[in-house]
ChimeraX commands (.cxc) that place a marker at each C-alpha (Angstrom):
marker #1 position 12.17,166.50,93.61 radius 0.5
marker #1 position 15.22,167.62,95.55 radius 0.5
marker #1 position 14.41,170.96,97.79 radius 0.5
marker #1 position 17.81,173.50,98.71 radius 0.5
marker #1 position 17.42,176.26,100.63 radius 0.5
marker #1 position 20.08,178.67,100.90 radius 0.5
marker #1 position 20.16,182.89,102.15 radius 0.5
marker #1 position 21.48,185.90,100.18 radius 0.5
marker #1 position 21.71,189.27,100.56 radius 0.5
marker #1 position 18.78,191.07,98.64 radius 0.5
marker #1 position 20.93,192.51,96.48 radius 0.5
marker #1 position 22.52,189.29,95.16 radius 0.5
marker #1 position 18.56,187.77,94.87 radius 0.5
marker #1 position 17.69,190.89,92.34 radius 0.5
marker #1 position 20.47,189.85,89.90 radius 0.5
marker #1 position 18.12,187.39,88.41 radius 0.5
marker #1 position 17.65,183.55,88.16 radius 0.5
marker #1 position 20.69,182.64,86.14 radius 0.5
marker #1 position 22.99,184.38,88.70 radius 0.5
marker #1 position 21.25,183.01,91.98 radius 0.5
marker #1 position 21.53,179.53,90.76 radius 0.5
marker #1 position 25.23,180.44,89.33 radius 0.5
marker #1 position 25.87,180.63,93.31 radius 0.5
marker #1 position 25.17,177.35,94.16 radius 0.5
marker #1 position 27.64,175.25,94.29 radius 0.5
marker #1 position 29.79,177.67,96.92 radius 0.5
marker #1 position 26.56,177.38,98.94 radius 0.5
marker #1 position 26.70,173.74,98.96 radius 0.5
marker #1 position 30.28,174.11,100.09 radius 0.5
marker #1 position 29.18,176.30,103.24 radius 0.5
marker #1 position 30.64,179.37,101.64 radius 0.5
marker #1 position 29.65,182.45,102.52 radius 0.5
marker #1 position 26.12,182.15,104.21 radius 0.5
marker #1 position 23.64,179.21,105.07 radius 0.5
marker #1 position 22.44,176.34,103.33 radius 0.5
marker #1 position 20.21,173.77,103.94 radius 0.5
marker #1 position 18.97,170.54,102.01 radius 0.5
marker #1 position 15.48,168.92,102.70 radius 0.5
marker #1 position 16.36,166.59,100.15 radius 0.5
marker #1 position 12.60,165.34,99.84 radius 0.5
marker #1 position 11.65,165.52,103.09 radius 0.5
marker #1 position 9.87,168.74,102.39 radius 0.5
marker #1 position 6.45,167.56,102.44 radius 0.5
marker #1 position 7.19,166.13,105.74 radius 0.5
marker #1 position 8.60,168.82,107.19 radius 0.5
marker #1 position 5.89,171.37,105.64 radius 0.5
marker #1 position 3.62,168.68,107.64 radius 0.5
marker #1 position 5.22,168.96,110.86 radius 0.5
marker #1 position 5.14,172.67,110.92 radius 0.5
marker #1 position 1.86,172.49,109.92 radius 0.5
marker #1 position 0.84,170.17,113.13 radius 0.5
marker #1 position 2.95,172.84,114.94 radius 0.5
marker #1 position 0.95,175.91,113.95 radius 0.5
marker #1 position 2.47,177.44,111.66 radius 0.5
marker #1 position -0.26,178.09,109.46 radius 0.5
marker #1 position 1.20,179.87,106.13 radius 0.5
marker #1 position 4.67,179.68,107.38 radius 0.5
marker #1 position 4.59,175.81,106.83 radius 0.5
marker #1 position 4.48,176.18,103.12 radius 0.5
marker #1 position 6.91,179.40,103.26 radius 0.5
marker #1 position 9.75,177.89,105.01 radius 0.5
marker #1 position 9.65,174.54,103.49 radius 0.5
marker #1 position 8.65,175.02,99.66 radius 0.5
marker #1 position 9.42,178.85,99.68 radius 0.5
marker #1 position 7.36,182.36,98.01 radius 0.5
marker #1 position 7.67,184.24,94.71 radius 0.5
marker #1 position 8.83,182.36,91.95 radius 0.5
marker #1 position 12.38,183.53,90.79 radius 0.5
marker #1 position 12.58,181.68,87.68 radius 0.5
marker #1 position 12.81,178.48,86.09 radius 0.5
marker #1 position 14.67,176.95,83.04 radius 0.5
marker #1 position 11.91,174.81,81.89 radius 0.5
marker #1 position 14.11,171.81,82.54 radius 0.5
marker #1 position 14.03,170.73,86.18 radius 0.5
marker #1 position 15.66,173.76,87.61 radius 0.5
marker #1 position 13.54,176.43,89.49 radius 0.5
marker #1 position 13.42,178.38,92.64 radius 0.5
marker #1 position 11.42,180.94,94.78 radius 0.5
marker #1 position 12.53,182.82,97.06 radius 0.5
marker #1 position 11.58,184.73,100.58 radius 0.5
marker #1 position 11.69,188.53,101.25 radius 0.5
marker #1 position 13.47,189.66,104.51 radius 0.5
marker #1 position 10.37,189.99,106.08 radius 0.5
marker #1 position 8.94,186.44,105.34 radius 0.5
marker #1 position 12.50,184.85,106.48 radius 0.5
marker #1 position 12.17,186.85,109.66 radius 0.5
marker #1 position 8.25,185.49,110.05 radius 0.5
marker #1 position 9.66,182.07,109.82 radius 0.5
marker #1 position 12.34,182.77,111.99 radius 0.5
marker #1 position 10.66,184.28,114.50 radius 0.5
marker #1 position 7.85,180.51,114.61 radius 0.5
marker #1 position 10.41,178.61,114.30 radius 0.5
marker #1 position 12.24,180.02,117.91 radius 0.5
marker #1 position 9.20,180.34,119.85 radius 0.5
marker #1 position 8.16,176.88,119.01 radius 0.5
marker #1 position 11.68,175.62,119.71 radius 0.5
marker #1 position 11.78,171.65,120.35 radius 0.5
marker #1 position 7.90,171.68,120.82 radius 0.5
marker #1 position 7.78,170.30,117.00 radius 0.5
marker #1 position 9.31,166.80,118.28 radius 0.5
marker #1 position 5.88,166.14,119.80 radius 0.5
marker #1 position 4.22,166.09,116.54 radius 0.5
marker #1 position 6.68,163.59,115.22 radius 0.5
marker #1 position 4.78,160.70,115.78 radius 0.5
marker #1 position 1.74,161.40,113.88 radius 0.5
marker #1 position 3.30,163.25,111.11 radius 0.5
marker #1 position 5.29,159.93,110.45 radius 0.5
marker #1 position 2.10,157.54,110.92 radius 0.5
marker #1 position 0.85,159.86,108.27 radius 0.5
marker #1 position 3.28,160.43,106.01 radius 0.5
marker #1 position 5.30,156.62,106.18 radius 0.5
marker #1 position 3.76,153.80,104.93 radius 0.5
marker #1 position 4.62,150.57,106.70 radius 0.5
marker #1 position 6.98,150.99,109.70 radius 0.5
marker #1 position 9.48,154.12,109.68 radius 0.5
marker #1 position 12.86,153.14,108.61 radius 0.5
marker #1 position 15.27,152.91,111.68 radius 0.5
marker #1 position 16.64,156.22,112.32 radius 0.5
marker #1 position 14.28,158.31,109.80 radius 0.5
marker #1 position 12.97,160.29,113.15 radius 0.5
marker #1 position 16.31,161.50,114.61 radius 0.5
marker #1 position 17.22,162.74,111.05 radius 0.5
marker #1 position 14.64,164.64,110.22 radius 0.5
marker #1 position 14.46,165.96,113.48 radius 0.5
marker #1 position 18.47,166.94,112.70 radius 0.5
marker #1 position 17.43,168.55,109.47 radius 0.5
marker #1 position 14.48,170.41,110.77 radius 0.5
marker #1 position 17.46,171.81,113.44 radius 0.5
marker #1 position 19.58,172.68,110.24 radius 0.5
marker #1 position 16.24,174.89,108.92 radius 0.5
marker #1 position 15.83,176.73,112.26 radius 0.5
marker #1 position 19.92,177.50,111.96 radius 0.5
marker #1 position 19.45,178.62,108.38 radius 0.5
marker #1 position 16.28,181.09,109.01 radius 0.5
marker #1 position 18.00,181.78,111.91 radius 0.5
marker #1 position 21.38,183.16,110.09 radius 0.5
marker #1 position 19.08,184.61,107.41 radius 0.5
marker #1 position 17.56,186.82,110.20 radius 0.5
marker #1 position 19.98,187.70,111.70 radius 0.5
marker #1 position 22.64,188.89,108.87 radius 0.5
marker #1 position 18.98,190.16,107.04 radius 0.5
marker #1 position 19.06,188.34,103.87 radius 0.5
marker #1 position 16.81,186.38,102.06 radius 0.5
marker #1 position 16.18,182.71,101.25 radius 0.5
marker #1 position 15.83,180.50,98.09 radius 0.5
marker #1 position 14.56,177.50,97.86 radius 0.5
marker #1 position 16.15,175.55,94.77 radius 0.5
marker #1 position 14.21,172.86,93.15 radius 0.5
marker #1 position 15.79,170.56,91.26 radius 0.5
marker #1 position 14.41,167.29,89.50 radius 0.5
marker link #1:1,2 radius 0.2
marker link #1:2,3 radius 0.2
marker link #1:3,4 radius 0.2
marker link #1:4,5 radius 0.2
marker link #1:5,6 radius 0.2
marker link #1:6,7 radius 0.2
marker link #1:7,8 radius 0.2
marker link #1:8,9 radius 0.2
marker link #1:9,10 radius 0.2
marker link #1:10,11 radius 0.2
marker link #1:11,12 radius 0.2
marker link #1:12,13 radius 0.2
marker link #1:13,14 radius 0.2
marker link #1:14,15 radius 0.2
marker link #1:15,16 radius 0.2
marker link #1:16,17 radius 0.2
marker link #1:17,18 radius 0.2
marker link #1:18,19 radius 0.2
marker link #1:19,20 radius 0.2
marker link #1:20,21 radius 0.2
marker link #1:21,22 radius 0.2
marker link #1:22,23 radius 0.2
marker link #1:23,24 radius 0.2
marker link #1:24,25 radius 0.2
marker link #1:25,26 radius 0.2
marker link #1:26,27 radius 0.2
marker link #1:27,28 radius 0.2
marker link #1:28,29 radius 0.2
marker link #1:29,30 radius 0.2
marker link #1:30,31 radius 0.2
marker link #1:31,32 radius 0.2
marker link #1:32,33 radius 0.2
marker link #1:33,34 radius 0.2
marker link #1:34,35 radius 0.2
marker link #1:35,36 radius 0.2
marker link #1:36,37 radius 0.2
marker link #1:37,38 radius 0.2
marker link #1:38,39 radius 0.2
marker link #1:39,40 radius 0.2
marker link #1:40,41 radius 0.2
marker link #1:41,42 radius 0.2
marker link #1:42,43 radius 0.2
marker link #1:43,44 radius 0.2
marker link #1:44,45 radius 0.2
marker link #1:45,46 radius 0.2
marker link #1:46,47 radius 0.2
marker link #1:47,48 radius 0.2
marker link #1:48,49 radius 0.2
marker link #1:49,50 radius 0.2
marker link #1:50,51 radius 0.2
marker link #1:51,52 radius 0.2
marker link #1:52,53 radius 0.2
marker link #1:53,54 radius 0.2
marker link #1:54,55 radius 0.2
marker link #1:55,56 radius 0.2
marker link #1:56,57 radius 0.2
marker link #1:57,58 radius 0.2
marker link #1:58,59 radius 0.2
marker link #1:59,60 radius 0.2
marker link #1:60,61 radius 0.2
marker link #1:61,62 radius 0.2
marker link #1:62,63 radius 0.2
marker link #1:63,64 radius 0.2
marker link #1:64,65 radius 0.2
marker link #1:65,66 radius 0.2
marker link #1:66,67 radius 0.2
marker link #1:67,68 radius 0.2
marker link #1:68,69 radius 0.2
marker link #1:69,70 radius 0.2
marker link #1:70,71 radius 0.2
marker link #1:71,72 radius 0.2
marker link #1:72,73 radius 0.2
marker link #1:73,74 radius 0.2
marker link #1:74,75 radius 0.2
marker link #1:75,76 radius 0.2
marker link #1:76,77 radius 0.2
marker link #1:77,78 radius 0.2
marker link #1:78,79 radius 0.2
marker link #1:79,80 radius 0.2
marker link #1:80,81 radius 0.2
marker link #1:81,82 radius 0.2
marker link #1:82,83 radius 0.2
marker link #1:83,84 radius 0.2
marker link #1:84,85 radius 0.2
marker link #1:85,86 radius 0.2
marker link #1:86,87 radius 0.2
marker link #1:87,88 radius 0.2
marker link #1:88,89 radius 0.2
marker link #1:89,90 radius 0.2
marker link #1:90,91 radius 0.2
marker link #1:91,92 radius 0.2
marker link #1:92,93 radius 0.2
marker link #1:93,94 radius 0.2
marker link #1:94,95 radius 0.2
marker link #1:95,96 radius 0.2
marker link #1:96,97 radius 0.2
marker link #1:97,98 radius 0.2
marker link #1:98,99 radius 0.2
marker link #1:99,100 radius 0.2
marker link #1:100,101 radius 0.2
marker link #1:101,102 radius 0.2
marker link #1:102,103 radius 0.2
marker link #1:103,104 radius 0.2
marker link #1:104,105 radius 0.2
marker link #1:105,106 radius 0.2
marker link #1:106,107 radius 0.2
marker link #1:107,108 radius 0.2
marker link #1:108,109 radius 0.2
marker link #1:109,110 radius 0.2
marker link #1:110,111 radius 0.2
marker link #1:111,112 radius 0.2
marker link #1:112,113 radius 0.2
marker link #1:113,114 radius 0.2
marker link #1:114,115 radius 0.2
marker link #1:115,116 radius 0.2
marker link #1:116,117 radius 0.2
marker link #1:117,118 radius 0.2
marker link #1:118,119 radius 0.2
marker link #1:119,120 radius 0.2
marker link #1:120,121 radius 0.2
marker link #1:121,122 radius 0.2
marker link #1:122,123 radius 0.2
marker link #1:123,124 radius 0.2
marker link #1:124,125 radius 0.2
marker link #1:125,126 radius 0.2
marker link #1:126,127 radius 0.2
marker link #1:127,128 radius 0.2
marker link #1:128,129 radius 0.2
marker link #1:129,130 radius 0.2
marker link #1:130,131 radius 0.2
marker link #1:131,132 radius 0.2
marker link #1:132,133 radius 0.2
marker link #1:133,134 radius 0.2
marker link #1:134,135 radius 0.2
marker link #1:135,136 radius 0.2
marker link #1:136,137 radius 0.2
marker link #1:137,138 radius 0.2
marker link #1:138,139 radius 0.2
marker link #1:139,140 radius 0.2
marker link #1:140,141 radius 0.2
marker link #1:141,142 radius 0.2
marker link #1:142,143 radius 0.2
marker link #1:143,144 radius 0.2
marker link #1:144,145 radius 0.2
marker link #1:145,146 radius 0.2
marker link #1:146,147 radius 0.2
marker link #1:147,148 radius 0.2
marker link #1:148,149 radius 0.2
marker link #1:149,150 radius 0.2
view
């Protein structure tokens, strides 16, 4: 399963499912706000938060909150308030490059056999992209949606 995560302003999220996933594609071309794609690295990256300390916020910033909607076909998302972007924001700055040291033993967890060459700097890359995007989402007060597709 692919996870997306992209912010919009809580007035764009309360036009409904069909319209929030209507706006993907300009997300995907880094129109108007941020996006980010955990691909399916969002297990790993709920663990590493999780080894970090972020408790709840693991799960929130990773595989997202209320369900939005879904088309019964592969397609859903959730998404996060203002509030729970700004939660996630707000672990995600104070714990800064601390989650590199639980790198290690999220991958001897998580990989099976030896980690493929490079796998580490990458996802350390894409857990950087996550802190930009909740940080953007703060910041201009939107919310995020996580898109689930597959």
């Amino acid at each position: 399963m692919n996870v997306s995560l992209f912010s919009l302003p809580p007035a764009e999220t309360r036009a409904g499912f069909d319209q929030v996933v209507a706006r993907l594609p300009a997300r995907e071309a880094g129109a108007f706000y941020g996006f980010c794609d955990l691909g399916k690295e969002a297990a790993v990256v709920e663990e590493l938060l999780l080894r970090a300390g972020a408790g709840e916020l693991a799960s929130l910033a990773a595989f997202g909150g209320a369900v939005l909607g879904d088309d019964g076909v592969g397609t859903a998302c959730t998404l996060l308030s203002v509030d729970e972007v700004t939660r996630v924001h707000t672990f995600l700055t104070t714990t800064g490059t601390g989650l590199s040291a639980h790198l290690a033993e999220v991958l001897s967890a998580t990989v099976r056999g030896d980690v493929p060459y490079g796998y580490a700097e990458d996802l350390v890359e894409l857990v950087g992209e996550l802190r930009g995007l909740f940080e953007s989402a703060a910041r201009d007060g939107c919310c995020v949606v996580h898109l689930y597709e597959g």
